[in-house]
Structures are given as C-alpha cells and as structure tokens.
N, C-alpha and C positions, 0 to 999 in steps of 0.2 A: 504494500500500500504506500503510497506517496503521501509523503509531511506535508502540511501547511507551514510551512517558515512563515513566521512573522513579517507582514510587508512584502512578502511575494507575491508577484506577480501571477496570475492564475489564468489558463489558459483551456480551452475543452477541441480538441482533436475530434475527427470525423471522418468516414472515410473505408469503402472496405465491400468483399465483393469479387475481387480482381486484386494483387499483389500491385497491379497500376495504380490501385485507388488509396496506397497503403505506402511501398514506400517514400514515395516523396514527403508525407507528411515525417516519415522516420528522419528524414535529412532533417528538416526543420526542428525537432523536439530535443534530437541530441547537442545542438547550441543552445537552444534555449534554456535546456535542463544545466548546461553547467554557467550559465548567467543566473542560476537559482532559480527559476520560474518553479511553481506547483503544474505540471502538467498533468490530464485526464484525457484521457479518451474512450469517445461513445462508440459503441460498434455491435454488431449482431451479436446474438446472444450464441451461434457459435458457430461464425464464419471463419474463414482464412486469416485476418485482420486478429483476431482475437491470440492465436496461436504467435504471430510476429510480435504483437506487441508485448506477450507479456517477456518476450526475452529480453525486456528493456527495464532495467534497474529505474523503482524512482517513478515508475508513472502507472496511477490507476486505472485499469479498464472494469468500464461500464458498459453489462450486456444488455440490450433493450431490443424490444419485437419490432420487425421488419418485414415486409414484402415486398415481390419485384414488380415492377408495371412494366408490363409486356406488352407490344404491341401487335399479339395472335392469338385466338382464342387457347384457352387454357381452365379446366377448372377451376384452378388454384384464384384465378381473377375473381370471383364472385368472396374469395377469402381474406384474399390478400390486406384490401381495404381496411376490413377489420385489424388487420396487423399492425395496417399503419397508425392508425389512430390508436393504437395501444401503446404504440413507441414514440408519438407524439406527446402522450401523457406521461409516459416513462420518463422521456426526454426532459419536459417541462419542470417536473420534478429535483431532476439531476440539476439542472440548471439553477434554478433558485436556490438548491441545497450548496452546490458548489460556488456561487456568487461569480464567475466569470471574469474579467475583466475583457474577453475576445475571445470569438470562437472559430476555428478555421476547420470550412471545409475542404475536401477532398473531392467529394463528390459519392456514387455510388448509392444505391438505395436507401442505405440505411444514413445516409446523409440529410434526406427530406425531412425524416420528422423532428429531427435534431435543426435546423435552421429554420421549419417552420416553431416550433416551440423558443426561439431565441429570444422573443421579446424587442424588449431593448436595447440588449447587447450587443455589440457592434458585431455582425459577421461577413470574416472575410472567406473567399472561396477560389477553389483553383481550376484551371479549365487545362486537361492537358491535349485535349485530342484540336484540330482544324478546325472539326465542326462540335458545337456543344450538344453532350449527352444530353438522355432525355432527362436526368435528374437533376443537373444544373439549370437546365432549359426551365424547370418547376421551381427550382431554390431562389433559380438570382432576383428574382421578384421581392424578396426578400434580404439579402444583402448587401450590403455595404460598397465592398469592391471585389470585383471577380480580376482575378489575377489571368495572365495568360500566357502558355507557350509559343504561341503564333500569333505574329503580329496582323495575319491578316483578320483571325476571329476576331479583332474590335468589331467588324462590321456585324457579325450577330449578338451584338452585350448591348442591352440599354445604353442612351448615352449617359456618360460620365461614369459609370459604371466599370468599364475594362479598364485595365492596364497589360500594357504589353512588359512583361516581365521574365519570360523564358521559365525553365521547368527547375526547382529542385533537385540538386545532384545529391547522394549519402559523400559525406567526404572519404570515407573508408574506399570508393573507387577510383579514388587518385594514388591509394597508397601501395597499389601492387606490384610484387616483388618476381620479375623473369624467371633471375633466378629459383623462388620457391618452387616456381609454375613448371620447372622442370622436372623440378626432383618431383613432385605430385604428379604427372604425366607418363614420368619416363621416358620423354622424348630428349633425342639426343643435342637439338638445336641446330641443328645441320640447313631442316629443309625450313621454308615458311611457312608457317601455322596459319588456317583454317578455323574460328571459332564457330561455330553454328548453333542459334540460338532460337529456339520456337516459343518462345514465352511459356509462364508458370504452368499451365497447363498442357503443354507439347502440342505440335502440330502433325497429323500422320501421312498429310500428303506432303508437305514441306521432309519429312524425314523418308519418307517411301524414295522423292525424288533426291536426294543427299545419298542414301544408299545405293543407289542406282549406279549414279554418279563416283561413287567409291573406286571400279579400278582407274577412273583416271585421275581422280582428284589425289590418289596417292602417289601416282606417281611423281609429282610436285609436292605436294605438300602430307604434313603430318594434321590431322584431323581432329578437331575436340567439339564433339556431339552432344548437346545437352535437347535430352529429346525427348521428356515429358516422365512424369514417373506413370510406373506400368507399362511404357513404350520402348525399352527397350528390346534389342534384337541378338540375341546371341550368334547368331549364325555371320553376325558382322564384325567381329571381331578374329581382329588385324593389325601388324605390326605396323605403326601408325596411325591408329584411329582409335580414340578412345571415349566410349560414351559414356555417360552419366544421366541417372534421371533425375537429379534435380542439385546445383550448388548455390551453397550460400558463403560460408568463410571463404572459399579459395577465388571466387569470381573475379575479385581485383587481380590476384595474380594471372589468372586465366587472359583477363582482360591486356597486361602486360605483356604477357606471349606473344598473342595474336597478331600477325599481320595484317590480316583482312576476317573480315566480319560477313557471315551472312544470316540474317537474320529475318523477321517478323515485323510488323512494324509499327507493334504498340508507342503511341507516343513517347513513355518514359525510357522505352529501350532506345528512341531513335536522341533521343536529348542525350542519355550517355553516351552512345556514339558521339555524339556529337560533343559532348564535354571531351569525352578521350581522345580526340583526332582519330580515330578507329575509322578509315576507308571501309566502306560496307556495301552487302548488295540484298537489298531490301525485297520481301516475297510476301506483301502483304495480303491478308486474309479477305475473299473477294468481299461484293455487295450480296452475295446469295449470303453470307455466315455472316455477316455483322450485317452495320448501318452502311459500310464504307468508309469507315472512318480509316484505317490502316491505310486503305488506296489514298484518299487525301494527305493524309502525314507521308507515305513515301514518296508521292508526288512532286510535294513541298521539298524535300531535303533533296530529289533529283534536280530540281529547279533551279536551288542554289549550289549545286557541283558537288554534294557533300555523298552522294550514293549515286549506284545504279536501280535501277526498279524490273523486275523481272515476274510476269505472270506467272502462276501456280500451272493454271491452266494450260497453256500454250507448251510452255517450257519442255525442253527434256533434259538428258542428263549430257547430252553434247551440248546443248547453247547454254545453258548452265554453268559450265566448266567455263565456256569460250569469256562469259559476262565475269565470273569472278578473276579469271585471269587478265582481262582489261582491268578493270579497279586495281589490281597489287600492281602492275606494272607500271599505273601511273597513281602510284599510293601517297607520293611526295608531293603532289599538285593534290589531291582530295586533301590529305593534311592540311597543306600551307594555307587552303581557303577556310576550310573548318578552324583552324587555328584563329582565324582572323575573325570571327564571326564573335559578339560582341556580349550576346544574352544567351550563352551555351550553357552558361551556370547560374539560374535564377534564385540560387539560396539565396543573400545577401537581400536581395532587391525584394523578395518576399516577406524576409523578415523586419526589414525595415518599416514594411509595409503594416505588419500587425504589432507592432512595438506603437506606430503611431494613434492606430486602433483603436489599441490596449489605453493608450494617453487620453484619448478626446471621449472614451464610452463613459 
C-alpha cells in the first residue's frame, strides 16, 4: 500500500486493457514517485494493468467494475452498461476518498468511468494512437487537456483541448546493455540482429510469415522472435533464431542488439522505435482486426522516413526479406532522421503538463 507523506502530492492513474494502455502511464509514475508524489491507480478488477502494476513499489491499485463498448453485436452489451455504472460509483468513491490533486488518463475502458466520476478534478488524458479511441473519443468531453502522440490528431481534440506532446518512453529503455543481450541470446555478434516484435498478445500471421521467411533471413542475420505466449513453435528452432513468448527485464538489452526492427505497429511500440533510433519495418494489423488504427501510425512514421510499411496480406517471405534488407542497409539515414525528430520522448513535456494540473485544480 502506498503512504500518504505529509504535503504530497496525490495523483490517480488510469489506464488498462492492452499493455499500450499501461505502460506509458509506468514511465510517468516512476519520476513522479521518486519526487514523493502518493501515486494510485484505478484499473479493472483483474485485467493485465493490475498484474504490471503491482510490481511497482509505492503505489496503490484500485480494482473497480468495467465493460467494453463494442461496436458489434454481443450479449455481453445489454450487460456491460451495468458495469459501467458500477465503476462509475466505485470510481466516485475512490476519488473523494483519495482527495486527488490530478488524474491522468491513459485511456482504455476502464478509463471512462474513472474521468467520468472526476468531478472537479482537473483530468489530464493521453491519446496515443493517429486517430482517437472510442474511449477517449467519450472521456475528453470531460477533461482538461488531452495530450498527444501525433501532431496531426489536434484536428480530432476539441479546440484548446490537444497538445501535441509525443508518447511517454519507460526510461529503463534507454539503459540496455549489447553486451548483456549476448550473453542472454547466445548469439555470437558476428551477423546483424533481427528483433521481431508482434505486440503483448502475439501476432500469428505476422509470425507464420517470419517463419516462412526463416531460411533466408538466417542466412544474414541472427533472429530474436518474440511471438506471443502460447505461440510459440518448436519445430523453428535454429542456430540463430531465438524465440521467446513474452520479455520484460531483458527488452532494453534486446532493444541494444538489434539492428533492425520488424514489428506491429501499436502506437507505443512505434514511439520506442522511434525514441531508440531502431530503423524498422512496420506490418500493421489490417482495418478487418482493428479500427485501423496501426495502418495510420505506420503510415505516419513511413511519411517521415522513420520505417518501411509492409502488408500482412500481400507480403510473402521473399518481398519481406527484400523490405527488411533495404531499411538495414540504409539504417544510418533512418537513424540520422529519427534522431532529429524533436517529440520522440514525451515524458518531460507530459509531466510538466500534470505538475501544472496538479497546481491550478
């Protein structure tokens, strides 16, 4: 349980659903927490979010009832409602109990009824995707300032409402060590490293076509697969290719290996790219499985010279090969731009943002 220090600062987190909806708020809470803040945070009563956060010394989690709003029919939808308004009043409660000074969300379902229960409280919210979810799209009616990754979404924020601010990085992904990432591989360093990343939940056509792809990609490069848990493949194991179904401690050094990146293209993956100079080639999830949101975020960082963009669909394991082997070879020109790019790391500029918040509520 986390102290109330005398004169601290007190803040309520939100956020969860998705590992996207979760950790950028982590970036933010572990500055805050060693400037003394009381941090809380609200989140399903036992989502994803709930299991992350509590490996975080120092901060309360609060479970409260939630449902998703879906946009297809669904039993669950004549239910859900009810859930809301249960976590609405959970929420309200928490709120008043814990007396806030500013409430940041994240976004995610269980984000609604905690911003609508806010009151008074000043809250601030983050947008990470191009175009805004359906649960920000509900929330920001009610907050303060919506923060944002992409400078183009001002045009969907209320006015005065947006700020172009860039994503939340964990600092712990600037600290990784090549070296460790060897001895944890086993790879000898010789060839260029390959990371392949399908987000928290693994992708099965993005790793069907990576294995496919496999006797050529080895012959260039050494391979690190991270390919969903329950996804992986025995039968692909290979000197040189090493998959894992899910990492957390070693990611930074992983991240350090890596010459080139191919990846998914959840907004917060493409922002670490994009912090780490990590040339990438991006395989976003179509408009049939999402909103489309993924196609708009790899769009965007194609746009500005930061990735390549490669259909799921289309693709096979020769034009595959042919697209990641263009990005490494001109991986010094993706850098130098990505380097230059000015709101790659929106910690700073977000925190400042609810520090101010925190002052005028």
């Amino acid at each position: 349980m986390a102290e109330n220090n005398t004169g601290a600062k007190r803040i309520i987190f939100t956020g969860g659903g998705t590992a996207g909806h979760v950790t950028p708020n982590i970036a933010l809470i572990e500055p805050l927490l060693k400037e003394g803040w009381t941090v809380h945070y609200i989140g399903s009563e036992s989502g994803m979010e709930k299991g992350l956060i509590a490996s975080i010394a120092n901060v309360t989690y609060h479970g409260i009832s939630t449902g998703k709003l879906r946009r297809y029919f669904s039993w669950q939808n004549f239910i859900d409602p009810f859930r809301v308004i249960k976590g609405y009043f959970q929420a309200r409660k928490l709120i008043r109990t814990i007396q806030p000074e500013v409430i940041f969300s994240k976004g995610g379902f269980v984000s609604v009824p905690v911003v609508l229960a806010a009151g008074k409280v000043p809250v601030v919210a983050h947008e990470s995707d191009y175009s805004p979810g359906l649960s920000n799209r509900i929330a920001m009616r009610f907050t303060d300032q919506v923060c944002l990754s992409f400078e183009d979404t001002l045009s969907h924020i209320p006015s005065g409402k947006g700020i172009f601010t860039g994503t939340p990085i964990r600092p712990a992904l600037y600290e990784g060590s090549r070296e460790k990432a060897l001895a944890f591989t086993g790879f000898s360093g010789e060839k260029p490293v390959l990371l392949v990343m399908g987000g928290s939940l693994g992708a099965q056509k993005l790793n069907e076509l990576v294995r496919a792809a496999l006797p050529i990609l080895n012959e260039i490069y050494d391979v690190i697969h991270l390919c969903g848990r329950g996804k992986n493949n025995c039968s692909c194991d290979c000197c040189g290719y090493n998959q894992y179904e899910y990492i957390t401690e070693e990611l930074p050094d992983l991240f350090a290996l890596s010459d080139v990146v191919l990846s998914r293209a959840g907004a917060n993956s493409v922002f670490e790219l994009l912090a780490l100079n990590k040339p990438s080639v991006l395989v976003p999830l179509t408009s049939a499985s999402t909103r489309g949101d993924q196609l708009l975020n790899a769009r965007y960082m194609e746009r500005k010279g930061y990735a390549r963009v490669v259909d799921q669909n289309s693709a096979t394991p020769e034009s595959l090969v042919a697209v990641i082997d263009e990005v490494y070879s001109q991986r010094a020109e993706y850098a130098e731009r990505m380097c230059e790019d000015t709101r790659s790391d929106g910690t700073e500029a977000i925190l400042a943002i609810i520090k101010k918040a925190a002052m005028n509520g």
